[in-house]
C-alpha positions in Angstrom: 3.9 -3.4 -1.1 2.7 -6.9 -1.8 0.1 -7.9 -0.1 -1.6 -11.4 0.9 -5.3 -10.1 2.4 -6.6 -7.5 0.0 -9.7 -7.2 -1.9 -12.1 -9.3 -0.2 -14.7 -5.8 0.2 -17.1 -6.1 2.4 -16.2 -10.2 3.2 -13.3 -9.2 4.4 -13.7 -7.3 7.3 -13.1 -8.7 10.4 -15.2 -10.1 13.1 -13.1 -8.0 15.6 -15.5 -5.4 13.7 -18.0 -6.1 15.9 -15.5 -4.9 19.1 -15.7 -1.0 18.3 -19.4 -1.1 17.0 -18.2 1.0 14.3 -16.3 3.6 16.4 -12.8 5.0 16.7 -11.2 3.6 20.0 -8.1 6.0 21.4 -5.7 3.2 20.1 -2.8 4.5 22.0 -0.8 2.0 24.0 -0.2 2.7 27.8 3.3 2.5 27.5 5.0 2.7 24.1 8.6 1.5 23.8 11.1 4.2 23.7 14.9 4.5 23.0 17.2 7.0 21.9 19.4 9.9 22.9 17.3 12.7 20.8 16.8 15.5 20.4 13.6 14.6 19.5 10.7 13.0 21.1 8.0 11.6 19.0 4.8 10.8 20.9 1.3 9.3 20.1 -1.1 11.3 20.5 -4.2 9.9 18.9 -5.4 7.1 16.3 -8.2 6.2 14.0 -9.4 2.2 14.2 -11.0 0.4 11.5 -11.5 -3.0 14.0 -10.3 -4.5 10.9 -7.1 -7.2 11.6 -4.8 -8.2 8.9 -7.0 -7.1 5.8 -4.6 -4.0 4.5 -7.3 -1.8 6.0 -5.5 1.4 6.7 -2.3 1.3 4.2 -0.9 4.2 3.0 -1.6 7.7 4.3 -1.6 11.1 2.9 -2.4 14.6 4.6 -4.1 17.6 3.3 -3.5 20.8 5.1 -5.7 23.1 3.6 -8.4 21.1 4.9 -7.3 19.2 7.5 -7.6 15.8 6.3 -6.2 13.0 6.7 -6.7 10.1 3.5 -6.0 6.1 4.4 -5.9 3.8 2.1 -8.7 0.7 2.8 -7.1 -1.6 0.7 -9.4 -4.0 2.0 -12.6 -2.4 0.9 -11.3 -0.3 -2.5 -11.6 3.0 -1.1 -10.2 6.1 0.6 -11.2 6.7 4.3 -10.9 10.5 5.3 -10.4 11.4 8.7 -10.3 14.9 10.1 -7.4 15.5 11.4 -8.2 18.7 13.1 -7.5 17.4 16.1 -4.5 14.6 16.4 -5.6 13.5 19.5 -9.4 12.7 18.3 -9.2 11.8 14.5 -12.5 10.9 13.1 -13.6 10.2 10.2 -15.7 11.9 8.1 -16.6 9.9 4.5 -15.2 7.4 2.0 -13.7 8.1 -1.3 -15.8 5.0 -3.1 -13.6 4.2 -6.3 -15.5 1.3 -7.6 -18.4 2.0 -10.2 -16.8 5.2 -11.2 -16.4 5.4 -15.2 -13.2 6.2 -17.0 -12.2 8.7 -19.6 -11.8 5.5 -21.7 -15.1 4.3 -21.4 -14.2 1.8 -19.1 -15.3 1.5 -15.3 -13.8 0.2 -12.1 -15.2 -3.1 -11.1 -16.3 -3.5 -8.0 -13.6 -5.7 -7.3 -11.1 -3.6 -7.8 -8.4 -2.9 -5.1 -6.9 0.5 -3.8 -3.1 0.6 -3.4 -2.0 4.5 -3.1 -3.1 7.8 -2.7 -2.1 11.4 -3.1 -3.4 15.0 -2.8 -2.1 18.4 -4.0 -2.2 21.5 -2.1 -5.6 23.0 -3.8 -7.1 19.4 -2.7 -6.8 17.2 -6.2 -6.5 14.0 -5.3 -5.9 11.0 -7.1 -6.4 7.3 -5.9 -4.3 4.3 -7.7 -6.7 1.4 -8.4 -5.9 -2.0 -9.2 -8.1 -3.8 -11.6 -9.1 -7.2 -11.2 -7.3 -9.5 -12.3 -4.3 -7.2 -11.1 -2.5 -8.2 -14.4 -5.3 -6.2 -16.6 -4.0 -2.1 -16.7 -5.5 0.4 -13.5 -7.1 3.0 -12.9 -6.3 6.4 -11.6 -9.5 7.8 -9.6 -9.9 11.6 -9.2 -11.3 13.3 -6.1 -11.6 16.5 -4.4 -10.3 16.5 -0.8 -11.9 19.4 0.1 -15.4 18.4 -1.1 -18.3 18.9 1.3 -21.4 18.2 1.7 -23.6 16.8 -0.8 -20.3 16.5 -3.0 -18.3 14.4 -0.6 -17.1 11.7 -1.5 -18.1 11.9 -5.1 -15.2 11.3 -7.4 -14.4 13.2 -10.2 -13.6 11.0 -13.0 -10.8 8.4 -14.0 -8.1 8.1 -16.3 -7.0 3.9 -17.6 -3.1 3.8 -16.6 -0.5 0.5 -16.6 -1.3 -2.9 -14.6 -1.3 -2.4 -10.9 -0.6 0.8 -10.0 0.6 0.7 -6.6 1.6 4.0 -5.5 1.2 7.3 -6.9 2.5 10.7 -6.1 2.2 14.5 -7.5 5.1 16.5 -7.9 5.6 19.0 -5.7 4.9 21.9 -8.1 1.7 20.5 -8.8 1.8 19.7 -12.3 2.1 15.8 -12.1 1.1 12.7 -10.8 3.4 9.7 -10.7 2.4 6.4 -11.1 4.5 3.3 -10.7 2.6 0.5 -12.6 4.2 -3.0 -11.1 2.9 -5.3 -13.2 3.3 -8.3 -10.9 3.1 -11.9 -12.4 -0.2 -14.1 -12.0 0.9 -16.4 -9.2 0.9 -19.3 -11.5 3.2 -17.1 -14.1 0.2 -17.5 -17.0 0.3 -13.9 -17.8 3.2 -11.1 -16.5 2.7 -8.0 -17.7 5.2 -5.0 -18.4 6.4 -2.9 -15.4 5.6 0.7 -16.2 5.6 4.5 -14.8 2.7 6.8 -15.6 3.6 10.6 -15.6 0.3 12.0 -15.8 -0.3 15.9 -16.6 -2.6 17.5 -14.3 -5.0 20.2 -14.5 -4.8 23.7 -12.7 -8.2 23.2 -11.6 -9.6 20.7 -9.5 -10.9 18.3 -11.9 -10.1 15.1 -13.7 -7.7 14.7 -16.4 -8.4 13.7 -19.8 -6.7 10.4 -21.2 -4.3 11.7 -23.0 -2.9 13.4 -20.2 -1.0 10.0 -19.4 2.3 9.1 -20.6 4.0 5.7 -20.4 7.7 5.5 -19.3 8.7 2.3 -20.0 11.9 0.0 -19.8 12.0 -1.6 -23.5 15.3 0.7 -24.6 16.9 -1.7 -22.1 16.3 -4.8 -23.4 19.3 -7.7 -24.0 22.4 -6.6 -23.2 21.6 -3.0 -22.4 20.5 -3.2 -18.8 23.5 -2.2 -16.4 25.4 -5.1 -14.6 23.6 -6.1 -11.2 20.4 -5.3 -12.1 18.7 -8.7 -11.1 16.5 -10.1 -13.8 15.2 -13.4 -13.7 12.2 -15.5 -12.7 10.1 -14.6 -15.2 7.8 -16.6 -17.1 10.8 -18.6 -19.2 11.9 -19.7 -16.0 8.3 -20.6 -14.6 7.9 -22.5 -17.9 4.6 -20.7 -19.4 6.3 -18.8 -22.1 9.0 -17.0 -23.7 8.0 -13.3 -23.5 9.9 -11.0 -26.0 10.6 -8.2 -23.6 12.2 -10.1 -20.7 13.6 -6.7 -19.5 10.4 -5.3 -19.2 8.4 -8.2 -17.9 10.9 -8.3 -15.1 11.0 -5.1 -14.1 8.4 -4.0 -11.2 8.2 -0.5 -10.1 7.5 -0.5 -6.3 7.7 3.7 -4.9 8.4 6.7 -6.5 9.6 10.1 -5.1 10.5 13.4 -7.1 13.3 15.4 -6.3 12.4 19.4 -5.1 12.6 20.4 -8.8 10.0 18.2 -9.8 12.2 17.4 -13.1 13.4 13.7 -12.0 11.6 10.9 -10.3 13.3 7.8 -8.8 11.6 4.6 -8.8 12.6 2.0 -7.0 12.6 -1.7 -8.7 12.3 -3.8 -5.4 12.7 -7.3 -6.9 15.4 -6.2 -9.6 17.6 -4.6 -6.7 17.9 -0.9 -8.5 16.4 2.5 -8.8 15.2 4.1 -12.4 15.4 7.5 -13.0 12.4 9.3 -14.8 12.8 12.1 -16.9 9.4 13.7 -16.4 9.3 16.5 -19.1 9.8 13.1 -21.5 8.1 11.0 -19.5 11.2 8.5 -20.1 13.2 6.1 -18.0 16.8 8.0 -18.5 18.6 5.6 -16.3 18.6 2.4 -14.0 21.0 2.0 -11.6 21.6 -1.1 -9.3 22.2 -1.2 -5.1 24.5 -3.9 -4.1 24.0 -5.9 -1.2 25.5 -5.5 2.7 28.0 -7.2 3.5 27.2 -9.4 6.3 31.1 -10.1 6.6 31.4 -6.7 8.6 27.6 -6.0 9.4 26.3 -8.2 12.3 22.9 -9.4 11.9 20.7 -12.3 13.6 20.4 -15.1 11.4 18.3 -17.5 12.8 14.9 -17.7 14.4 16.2 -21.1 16.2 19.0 -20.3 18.1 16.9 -18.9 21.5 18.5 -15.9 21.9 19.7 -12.6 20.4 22.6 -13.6 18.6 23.7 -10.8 16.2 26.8 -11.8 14.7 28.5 -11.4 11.5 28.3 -14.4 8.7 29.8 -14.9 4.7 26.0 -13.6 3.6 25.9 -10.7 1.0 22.3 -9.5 1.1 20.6 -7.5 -1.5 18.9 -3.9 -0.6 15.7 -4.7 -2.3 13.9 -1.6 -0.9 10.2 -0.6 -1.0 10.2 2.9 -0.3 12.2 6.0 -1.4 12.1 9.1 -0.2 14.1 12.6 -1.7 15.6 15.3 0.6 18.1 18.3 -0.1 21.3 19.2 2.3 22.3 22.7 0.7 21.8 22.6 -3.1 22.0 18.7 -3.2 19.6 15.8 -3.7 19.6 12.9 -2.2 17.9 9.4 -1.9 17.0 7.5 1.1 15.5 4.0 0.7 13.9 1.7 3.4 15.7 -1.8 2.8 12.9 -4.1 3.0 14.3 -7.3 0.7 11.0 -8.4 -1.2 11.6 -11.7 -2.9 10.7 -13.0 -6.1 8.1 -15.7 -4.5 5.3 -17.0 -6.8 3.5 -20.5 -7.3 4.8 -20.7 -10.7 8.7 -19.8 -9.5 10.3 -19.1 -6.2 13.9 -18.0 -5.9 13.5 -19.1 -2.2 15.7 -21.6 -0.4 16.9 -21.7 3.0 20.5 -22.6 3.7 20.0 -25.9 4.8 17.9 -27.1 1.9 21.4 -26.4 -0.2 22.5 -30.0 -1.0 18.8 -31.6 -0.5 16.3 -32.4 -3.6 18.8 -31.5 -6.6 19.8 -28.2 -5.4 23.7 -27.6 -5.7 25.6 -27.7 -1.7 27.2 -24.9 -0.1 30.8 -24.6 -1.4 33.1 -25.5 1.5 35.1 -22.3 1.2 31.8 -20.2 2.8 31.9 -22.5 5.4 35.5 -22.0 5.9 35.1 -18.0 6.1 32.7 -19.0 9.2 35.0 -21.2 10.9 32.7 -24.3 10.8 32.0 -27.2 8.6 29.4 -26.8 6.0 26.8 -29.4 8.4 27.5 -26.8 11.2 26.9 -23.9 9.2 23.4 -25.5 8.1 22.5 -26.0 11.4 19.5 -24.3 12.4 21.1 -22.9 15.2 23.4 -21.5 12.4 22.7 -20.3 8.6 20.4 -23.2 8.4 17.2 -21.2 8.5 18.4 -18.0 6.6 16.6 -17.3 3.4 18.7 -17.0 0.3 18.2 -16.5 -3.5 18.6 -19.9 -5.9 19.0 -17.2 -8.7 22.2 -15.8 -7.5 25.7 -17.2 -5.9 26.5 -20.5 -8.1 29.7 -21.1 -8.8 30.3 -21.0 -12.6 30.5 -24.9 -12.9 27.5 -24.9 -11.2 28.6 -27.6 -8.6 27.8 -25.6 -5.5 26.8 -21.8 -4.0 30.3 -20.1 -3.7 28.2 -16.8 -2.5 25.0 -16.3 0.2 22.6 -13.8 -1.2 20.4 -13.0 1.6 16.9 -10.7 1.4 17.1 -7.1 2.6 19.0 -4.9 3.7 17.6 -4.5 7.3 17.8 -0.6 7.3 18.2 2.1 5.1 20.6 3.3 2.6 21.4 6.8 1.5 22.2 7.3 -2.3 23.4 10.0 -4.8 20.5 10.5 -7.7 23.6 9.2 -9.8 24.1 5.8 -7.5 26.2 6.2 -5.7 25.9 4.5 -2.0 26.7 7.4 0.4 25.8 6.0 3.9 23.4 4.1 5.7 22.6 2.4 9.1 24.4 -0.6 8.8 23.3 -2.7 11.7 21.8 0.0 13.5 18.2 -1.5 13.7 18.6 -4.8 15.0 21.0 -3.2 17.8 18.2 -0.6 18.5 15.7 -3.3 19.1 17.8 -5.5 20.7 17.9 -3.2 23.0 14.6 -1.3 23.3 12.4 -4.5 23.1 14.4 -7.8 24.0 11.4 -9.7 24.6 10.3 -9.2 21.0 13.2 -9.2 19.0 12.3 -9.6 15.2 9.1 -10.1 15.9 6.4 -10.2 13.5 3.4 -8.3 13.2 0.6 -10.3 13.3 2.1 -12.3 16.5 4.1 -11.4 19.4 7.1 -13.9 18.6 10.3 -13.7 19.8 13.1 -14.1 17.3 10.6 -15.1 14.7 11.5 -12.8 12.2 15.5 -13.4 12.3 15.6 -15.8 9.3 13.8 -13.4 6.9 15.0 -9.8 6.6 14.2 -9.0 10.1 12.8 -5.7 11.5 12.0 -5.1 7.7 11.9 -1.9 6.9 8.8 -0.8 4.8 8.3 3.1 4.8 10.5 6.0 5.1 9.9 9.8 5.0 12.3 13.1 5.8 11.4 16.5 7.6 13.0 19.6 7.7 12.7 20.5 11.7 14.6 23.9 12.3 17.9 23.9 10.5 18.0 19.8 10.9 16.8 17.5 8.3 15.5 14.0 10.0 14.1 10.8 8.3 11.2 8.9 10.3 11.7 5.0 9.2 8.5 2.8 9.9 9.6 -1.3 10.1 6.6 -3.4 9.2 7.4 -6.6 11.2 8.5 -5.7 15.2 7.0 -2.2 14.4 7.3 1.4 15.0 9.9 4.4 13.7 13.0 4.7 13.8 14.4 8.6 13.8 18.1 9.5 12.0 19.5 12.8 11.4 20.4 12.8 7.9 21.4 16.6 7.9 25.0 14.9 7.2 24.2 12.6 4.6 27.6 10.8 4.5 27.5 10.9 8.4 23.7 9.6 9.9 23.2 9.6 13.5 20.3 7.6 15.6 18.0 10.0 17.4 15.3 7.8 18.4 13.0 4.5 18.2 9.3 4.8 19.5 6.6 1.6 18.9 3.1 2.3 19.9 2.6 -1.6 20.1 2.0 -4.0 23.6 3.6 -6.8 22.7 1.5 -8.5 25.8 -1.1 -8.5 23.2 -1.5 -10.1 20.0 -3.3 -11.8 17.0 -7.2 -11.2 16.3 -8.0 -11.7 20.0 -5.6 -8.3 21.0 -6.1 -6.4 18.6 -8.0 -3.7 21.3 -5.1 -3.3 23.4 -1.7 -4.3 20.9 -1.3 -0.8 19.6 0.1 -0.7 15.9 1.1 -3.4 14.0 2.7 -3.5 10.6 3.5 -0.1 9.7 2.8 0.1 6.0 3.4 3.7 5.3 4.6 6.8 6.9 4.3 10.3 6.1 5.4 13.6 7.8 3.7 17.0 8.6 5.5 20.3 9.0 5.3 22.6 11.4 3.8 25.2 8.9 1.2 22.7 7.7 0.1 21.3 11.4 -3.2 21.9 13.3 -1.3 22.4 16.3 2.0 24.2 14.9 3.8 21.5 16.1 5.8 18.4 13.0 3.7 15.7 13.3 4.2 11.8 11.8 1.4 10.3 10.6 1.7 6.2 10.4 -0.6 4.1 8.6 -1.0 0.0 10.0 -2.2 -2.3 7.8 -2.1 -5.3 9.9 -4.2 -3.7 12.9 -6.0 -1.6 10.8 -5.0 1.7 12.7 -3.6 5.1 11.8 -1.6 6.8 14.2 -0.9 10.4 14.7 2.5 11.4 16.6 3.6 14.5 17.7 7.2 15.5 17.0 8.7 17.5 19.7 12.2 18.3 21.3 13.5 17.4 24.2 13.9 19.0 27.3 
């Protein structure tokens, strides 16, 4: 979940502010795009507005069902919004969880400067916030609170525990007796410091009450330093390569736990290590990383994508690009007795003033870099200068890191970003399905006029040469005797629904977008709807206000969190 906007507080909201005067606005487009066979519908019914554009003000979203609550991440302003969510159609909110100034079982406090990335809740209403210190390379915090606090205890947290450097998303098993911290450790953009990638496993209380510091355990990835770490795990780019040192645990530099999610037994958590292109699995009882497993790329050979954001038109066709997974979030679900992995493709780069791994096709050949070898062009059927065409692969994104031929006289392989859906996994590794090209087809589809678009803008085809509908967040739901996972892609927007009740065997059931793609930038941010889905998290039926599955999306772009009702059709 990187982020370009965050923690400017109180600076940072937008003018647009001034729009709602404060206020929730309905925030329900009058027409959202739809697409699908079914079974299910999945309709917005209502939607909570911060009036804040592009400032990471409503993130990540967690729901509380004792209480009815809904928590949003305000990235933007450190904090935790909660909404009531008693009523999907009209959420409201009701106070901020204020993480800043709040002292730590270590002594220390959290600056006011600090930035909230994640949050989770338990079922008896613990809830724990992930805060980012600032500078993000300096360790975080984890921020206690009670979701079910009330008058004058709203609000109030209820102590802190010091964890690794930038935690950005946290969850608590589902029996209760854990939280889970992946600690991402980014770089400094200029590469000065890069600290080690980490997961917290943090034993919680059975009361509702902060944790004391030793409750927190570090997981870390030193045991696979050298030679130990499994072939196609990518690590590079770190600060030998940017020139500002030679650290002595590349491994573990390198390494830079995005998501977490714990299977049903709340024994293993899986970790996903966007930039590396794998998964670690976390023994929790030992608070140890057991195993790392990488996830391949998608073979652009037999999977049509579109390419270029210069060709005027919908052109999804297949090319010699291998593309690596990369993905942000992971969710766990069980068919019968077994677990599996689902993980939302999204293709995070390694992209840094100090290194970039970055090039687009054309620039192969240009300012020292090595050419395209003339056999990729030949699996095209074109010349290398056609194939570097704009029109062509010349605006694609690839990795400099990977691809040289061993003489290192030109790039014998295309590694593209992101896989452009989802993937579906065995908690060994093992790559049992996914959607292949299914997203781009949906779209194409659904919402020609906005193809790949991004979020911030209505653009046609603008998101084509860079990973596409991106995939961000996914979650799964158990509806009757069906098991469905509700996709959220951050760029064009909105969810995608699969049945996953055959893992090896996914089908398309729907695509809703709560966005009007008449409307767009600062200036439309009343009437556009959603735009970049960060984060998406589902409600059962047993756990609704209206005894009806809902899917609760947060937007970090518009600032909006959205409340859909899942239903069947008719």
């Amino acid at each position: 979940m990187r982020r370009t906007a965050v923690g400017a507080g109180i600076a940072g909201l937008s003018v647009v502010a001034s729009l709602f005067a404060g206020a929730a606005t309905a925030g329900i487009v009058p027409q959202p795009v739809t697409d699908g066979p079914g079974p299910l519908t999945l309709k917005p019914l209502g939607s909570y507005e911060t009036g804040v554009f592009e400032e990471s003000a409503a993130e990540v979203v967690a729901w509380h069902a004792r209480s009815k609550r809904i928590l949003v991440v305000n990235a933007a302003d450190a904090k935790v919004e909660v909404l009531d969510g008693s009523d999907p159609k009209k959420p409201r909110k009701l106070f901020d969880l204020q993480t800043t100034g709040v002292r730590a079982a270590d002594g220390s406090v959290v600056p006011a400067t600090a930035v909230a990335n994640s949050v989770a809740v338990r079922a008896d209403g613990l809830g724990a916030v992930a805060v980012e210190a600032t500078p993000k390379t300096d360790r975080g915090w984890l921020v206690f609170f009670d979701a079910r606090s009330r008058g004058a205890e709203r609000g109030k947290a209820l102590g802190a525990i010091r964890i690794g450097a930038q935690p950005d998303m946290v969850t608590i098993t589902p029996d209760g007796r854990r939280a889970v911290v992946a600690n991402e450790g980014e770089p400094a953009p200029d590469y000065s410091v890069d600290p080690r990638g980490s997961v917290s496993v943090v034993k919680l209380p059975k009361k509702v009450r902060a944790p004391r510091q030793r409750a927190a355990r570090t997981a870390g990835f030193g045991a696979y330093e050298g030679k130990k770490l499994p072939k196609g795990v990518r690590v590079f780019g770190g600060r030998e390569d940017a020139g500002t040192g030679t650290p002595k645990r590349t491994v573990s530099e390198n390494l830079e736990p995005e998501y977490v999610a714990v299977d049903a037994a709340s024994t293993k958590a899986y970790v996903t290590l966007q930039e590396a292109n794998a998964i670690a699995v976390v023994d929790l009882e030992r608070a140890k990383v057991e195993r790392i497993f990488p996830l391949g790329t998608v073979n652009h050979r037999k999977v049509k994508l579109d390419a270029s954001d210069r060709d005027g038109r919908i052109n999804r066709r297949t090319w010699p690009i291998d593309a690596f997974r990369l993905p942000d979030a992971i969710s766990t679900f069980e068919v019968g007795k077994r677990t599996y992995l689902i993980t939302a493709d999204e293709g995070d780069s390694r992209d840094w003033d100090g290194y970039s791994e970055e090039a687009r096709v054309k620039d192969l050949g240009e300012d020292g870099l090595p050419p395209v070898c003339q056999s990729v062009a030949r699996q095209a059927g074109m010349s290398v200068e056609e194939l570097q065409a704009d029109e062509n692969l010349g605006r694609y994104k690839i990795s400099l890191a990977q691809g040289l031929r061993a003489d290192g006289k030109c790039y014998r392989k295309l590694r593209g970003f992101g896989g452009r859906g989802f993937s579906i996994w065995t908690p060994g590794g093992k790559l049992v399905s996914s959607s292949k090209g299914g997203f781009e087809a949906t779209i194409a589809r659904a919402l020609p006029e906005a193809f790949n678009s991004d979020h911030a803008e209505t653009a046609f085809d603008g998101r084509s040469d860079d990973k596409g509908p991106e995939p961000e967040g996914v979650t799964v739901g158990r509806i009757g005797k069906r098991t469905y996972a509700f996709i959220a892609n951050e760029r064009v927007g909105g969810v995608m629904i699969y049945d996953v009740s055959k893992p090896t065997r996914p089908k398309y059931v729907r695509y809703v977008n709560n966005r009007d793609v008449a409307h767009s930038g600062a200036e439309g941010l009343a009437r556009a709807g959603d735009l970049g889905p960060e984060a998406i998290t589902f409600v059962s039926r047993r756990e609704s206000p209206i005894k009806r599955p809902l899917v609760i999306v947060g937007n970090e772009v518009s600032g909006t969190t959205t409340v859909y009702g899942v239903g069947r059709l008719r």
